[in-house]
C-alpha positions as a printed Julia matrix, in Angstrom:
268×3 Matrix{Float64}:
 -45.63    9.51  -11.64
 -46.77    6.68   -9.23
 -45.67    4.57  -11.64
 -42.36    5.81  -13.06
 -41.85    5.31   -9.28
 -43.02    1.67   -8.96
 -40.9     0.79  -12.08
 -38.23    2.82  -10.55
 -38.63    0.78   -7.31
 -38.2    -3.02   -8.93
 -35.68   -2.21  -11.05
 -33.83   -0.93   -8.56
 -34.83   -3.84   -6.27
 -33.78   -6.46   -8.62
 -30.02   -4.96   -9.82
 -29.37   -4.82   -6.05
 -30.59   -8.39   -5.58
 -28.58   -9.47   -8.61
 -25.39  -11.35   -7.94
 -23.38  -10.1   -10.57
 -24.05   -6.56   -9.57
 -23.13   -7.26   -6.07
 -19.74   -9.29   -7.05
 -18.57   -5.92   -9.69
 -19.98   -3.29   -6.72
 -19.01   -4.65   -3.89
 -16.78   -7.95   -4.12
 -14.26   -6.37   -6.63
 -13.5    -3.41   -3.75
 -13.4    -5.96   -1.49
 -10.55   -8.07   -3.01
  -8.71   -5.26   -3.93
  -8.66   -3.95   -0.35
  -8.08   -7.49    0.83
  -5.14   -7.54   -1.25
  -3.59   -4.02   -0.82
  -4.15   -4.89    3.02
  -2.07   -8.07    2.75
   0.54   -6.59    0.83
   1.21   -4.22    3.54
   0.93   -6.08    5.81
   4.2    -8.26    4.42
   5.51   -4.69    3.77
   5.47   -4.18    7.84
   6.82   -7.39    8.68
   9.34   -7.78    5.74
  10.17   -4.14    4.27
  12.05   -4.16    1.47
  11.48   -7.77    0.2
   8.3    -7.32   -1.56
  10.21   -4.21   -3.49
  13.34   -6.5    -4.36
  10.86   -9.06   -6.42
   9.43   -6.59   -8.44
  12.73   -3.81   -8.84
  15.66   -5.63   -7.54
  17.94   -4.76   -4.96
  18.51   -1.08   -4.79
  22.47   -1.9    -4.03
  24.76   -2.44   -7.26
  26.37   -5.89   -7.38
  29.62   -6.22   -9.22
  28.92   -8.01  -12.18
  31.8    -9.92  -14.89
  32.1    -9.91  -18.42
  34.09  -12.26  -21.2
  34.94  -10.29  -23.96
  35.47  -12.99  -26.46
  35.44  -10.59  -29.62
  37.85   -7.57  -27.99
  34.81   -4.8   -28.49
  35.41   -3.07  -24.67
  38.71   -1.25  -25.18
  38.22    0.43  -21.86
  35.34    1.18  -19.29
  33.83    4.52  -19.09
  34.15    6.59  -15.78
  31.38    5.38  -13.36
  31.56    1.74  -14.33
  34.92    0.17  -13.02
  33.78   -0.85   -9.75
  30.64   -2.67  -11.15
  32.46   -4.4   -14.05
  34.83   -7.27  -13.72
  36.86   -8.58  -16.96
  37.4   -12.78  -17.39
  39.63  -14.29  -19.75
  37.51  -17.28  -19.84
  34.26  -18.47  -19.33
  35.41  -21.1   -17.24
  36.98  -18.43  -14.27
  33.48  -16.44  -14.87
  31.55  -19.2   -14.05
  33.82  -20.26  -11.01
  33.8   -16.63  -10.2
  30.0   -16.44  -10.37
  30.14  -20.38   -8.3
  32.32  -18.6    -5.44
  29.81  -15.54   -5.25
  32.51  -12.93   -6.35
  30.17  -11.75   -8.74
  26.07  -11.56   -9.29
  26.15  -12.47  -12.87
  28.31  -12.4   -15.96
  28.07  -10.79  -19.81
  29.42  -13.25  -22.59
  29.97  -10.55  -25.55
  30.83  -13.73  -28.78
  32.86  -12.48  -31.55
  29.8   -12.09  -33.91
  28.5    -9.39  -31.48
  28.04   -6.66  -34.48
  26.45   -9.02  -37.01
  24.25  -10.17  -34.16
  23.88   -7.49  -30.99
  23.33  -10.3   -28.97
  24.49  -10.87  -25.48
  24.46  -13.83  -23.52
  23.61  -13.64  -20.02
  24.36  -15.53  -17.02
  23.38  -15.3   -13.5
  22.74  -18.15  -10.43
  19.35  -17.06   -9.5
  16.41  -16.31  -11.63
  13.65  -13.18  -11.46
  12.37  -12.37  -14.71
  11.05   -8.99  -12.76
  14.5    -7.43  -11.77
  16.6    -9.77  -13.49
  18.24   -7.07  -15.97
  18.33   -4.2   -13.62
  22.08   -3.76  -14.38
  22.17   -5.04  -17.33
  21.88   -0.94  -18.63
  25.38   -0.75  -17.42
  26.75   -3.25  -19.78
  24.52   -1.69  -22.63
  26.66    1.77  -21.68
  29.96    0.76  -21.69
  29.52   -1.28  -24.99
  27.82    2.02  -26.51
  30.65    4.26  -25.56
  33.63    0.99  -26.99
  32.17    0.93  -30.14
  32.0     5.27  -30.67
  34.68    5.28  -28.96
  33.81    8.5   -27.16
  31.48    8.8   -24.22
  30.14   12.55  -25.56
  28.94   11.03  -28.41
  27.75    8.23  -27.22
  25.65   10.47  -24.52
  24.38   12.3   -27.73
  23.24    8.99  -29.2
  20.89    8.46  -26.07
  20.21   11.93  -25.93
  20.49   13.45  -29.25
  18.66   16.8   -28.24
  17.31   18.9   -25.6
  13.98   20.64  -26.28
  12.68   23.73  -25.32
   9.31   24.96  -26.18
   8.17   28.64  -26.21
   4.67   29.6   -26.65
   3.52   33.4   -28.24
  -0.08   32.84  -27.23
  -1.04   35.69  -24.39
  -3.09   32.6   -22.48
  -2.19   31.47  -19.38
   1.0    29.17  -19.87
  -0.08   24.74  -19.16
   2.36   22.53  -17.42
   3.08   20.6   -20.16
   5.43   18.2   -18.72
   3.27   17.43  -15.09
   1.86   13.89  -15.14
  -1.43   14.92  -13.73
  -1.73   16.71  -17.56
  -1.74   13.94  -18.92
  -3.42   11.32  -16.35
  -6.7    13.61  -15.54
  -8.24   14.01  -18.54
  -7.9    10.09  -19.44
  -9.01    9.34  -15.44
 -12.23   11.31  -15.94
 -13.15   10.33  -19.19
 -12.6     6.3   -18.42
 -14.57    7.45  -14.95
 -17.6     8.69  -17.2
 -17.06    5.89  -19.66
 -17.7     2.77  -16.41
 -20.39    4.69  -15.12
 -22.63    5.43  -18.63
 -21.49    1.79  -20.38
 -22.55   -0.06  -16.78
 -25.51    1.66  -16.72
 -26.57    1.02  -20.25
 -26.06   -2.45  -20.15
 -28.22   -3.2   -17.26
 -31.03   -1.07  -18.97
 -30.49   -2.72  -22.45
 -30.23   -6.13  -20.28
 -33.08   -5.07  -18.57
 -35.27   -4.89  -21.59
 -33.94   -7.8   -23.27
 -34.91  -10.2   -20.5
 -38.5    -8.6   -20.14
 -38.91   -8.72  -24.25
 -37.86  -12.41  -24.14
 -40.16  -13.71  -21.4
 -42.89  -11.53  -22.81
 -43.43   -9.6   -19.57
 -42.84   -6.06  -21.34
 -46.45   -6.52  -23.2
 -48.26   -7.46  -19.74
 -46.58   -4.33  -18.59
 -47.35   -1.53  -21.02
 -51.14   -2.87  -20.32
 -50.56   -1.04  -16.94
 -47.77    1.72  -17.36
 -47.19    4.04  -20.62
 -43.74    3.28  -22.65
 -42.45    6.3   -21.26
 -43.41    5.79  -17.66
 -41.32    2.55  -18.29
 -38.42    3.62  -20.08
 -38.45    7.14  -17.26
 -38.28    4.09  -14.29
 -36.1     1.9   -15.86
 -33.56    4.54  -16.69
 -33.72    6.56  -13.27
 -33.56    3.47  -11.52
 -30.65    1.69  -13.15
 -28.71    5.04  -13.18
 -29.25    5.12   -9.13
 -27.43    2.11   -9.47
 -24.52    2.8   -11.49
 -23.85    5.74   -9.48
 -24.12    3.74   -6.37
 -21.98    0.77   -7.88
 -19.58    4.21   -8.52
 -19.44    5.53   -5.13
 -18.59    2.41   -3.99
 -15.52    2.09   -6.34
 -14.3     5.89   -5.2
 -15.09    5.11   -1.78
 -12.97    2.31   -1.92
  -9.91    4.04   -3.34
 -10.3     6.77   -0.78
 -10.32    3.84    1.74
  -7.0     2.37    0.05
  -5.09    6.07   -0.07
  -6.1     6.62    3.39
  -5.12    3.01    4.32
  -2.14    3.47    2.74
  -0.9     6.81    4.49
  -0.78    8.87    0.57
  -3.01   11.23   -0.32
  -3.75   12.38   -3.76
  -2.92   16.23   -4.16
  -3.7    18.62   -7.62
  -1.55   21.42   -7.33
  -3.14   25.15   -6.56
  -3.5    26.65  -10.33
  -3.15   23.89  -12.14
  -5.05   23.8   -15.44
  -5.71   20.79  -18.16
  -4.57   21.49  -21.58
């Protein structure tokens, strides 16, 4: 047993030492509290701008349209204060020049041998740039069926309700945390057991190619070795673990949210 402990006691010793082990433990948390920190930090002093880059504006610009082949006969109820009609190009683009309008929809006569839709607009953010852009998708939709209950069918086309017979307690099927858990826990076991076997098989490997692992069983019996090594570089998996949870309960905590599982709720 004195020796389980002594292997127990390097191995430990040494994955702690190692660099690698202390830039995945310890420098990964690190960063990622660094950078949730900064980013509310910018949230504080400039609410709202970090959200626009990465959603868009949550107000509705008015947007124009050149309807080159005739396709929008009308627009649907909802839409006529964010759509704008042009005869031309031309007066959408000096429309768009003069700020009247955030962007503009260029619908070209082969539209239905195509589906495609040019789109203009003065700035440029590939991460919110087409936040509207289901509006135009809508009103062409409802032009082309010509009716907007059909066309609400077509993006809808049925409403499901399911009914269980079985006598066992009924699951929330439709709550996220149904779904998330089970993959959470299982990618939370998966970290922990891969990490751990790689510094063990790692471990081995390295002793086996310097030769040290025959000086050692000399002194300690296979499975005093293989009982250190194992206990030891589990210690540190679990640590590198608690390390990664108590960082996210650092961030959540940081971050004013807390993460709640509803009283009865049960995994499918």
């Amino acid at each position: 047993m004195k020796k389980t402990f002594l292997v127990l006691k390097y191995e430990l010793t040494t994955i702690l030492t190692r660099p690698s082990f202390l830039i995945m433990a310890i420098g990964i948390p690190v960063a990622t509290f660094l950078i949730f920190s900064g980013v509310s930090a910018f949230n504080r002093r400039s609410p709202g701008q970090l959200a626009d880059i990465f959603s868009g504006s949550e107000t509705m610009n008015i947007e124009g349209y050149v309807d080159a082949g005739g396709f929008i006969a009308q627009l649907p109820s909802g839409t006529e204060q964010l759509l704008k009609a042009y005869s031309t190009e031309d007066a959408a683009r000096q429309a768009l020049s003069q700020e009247d309008i955030s962007a503009y929809y260029i619908i070209p006569n082969d539209y239905l041998e195509t589906g495609e839709v040019i789109y203009v607009r003065s700035d440029f953010n590939p991460l919110a740039g087409e936040d509207q852009s289901k509006i135009m998708d809508w009103v062409l939709t409802v032009n082309l069926l010509g009716d907007e209950n059909l066309a609400m069918l077509t993006r809808q086309p049925m409403t499901l309700h399911q009914t269980s017979l079985s006598t066992e307690v009924q699951r929330d099927e439709d709550n996220a945390l149904t779904f998330f858990v089970p993959y959470m826990v299982t990618i939370i076991f998966y970290v922990v057991i891969l990490m751990s076997s790689s510094l063990l098989l790692k471990s081995v490997t390295t002793e086996k190619e310097n030769r040290m692992i025959e000086t050692l069983l000399t002194s300690v019996t296979p499975l005093e070795l293989l009982q250190g090594k194992i206990i030891g570089l589990g210690v540190a998996g679990l640590i590198q673990t608690v390390v990664w949870v108590g960082t996210g309960s650092l961030l959540l905590k940081f971050s004013g949210q807390t993460m709640n599982i509803p009283a009865g709720f049960e995994l499918p």
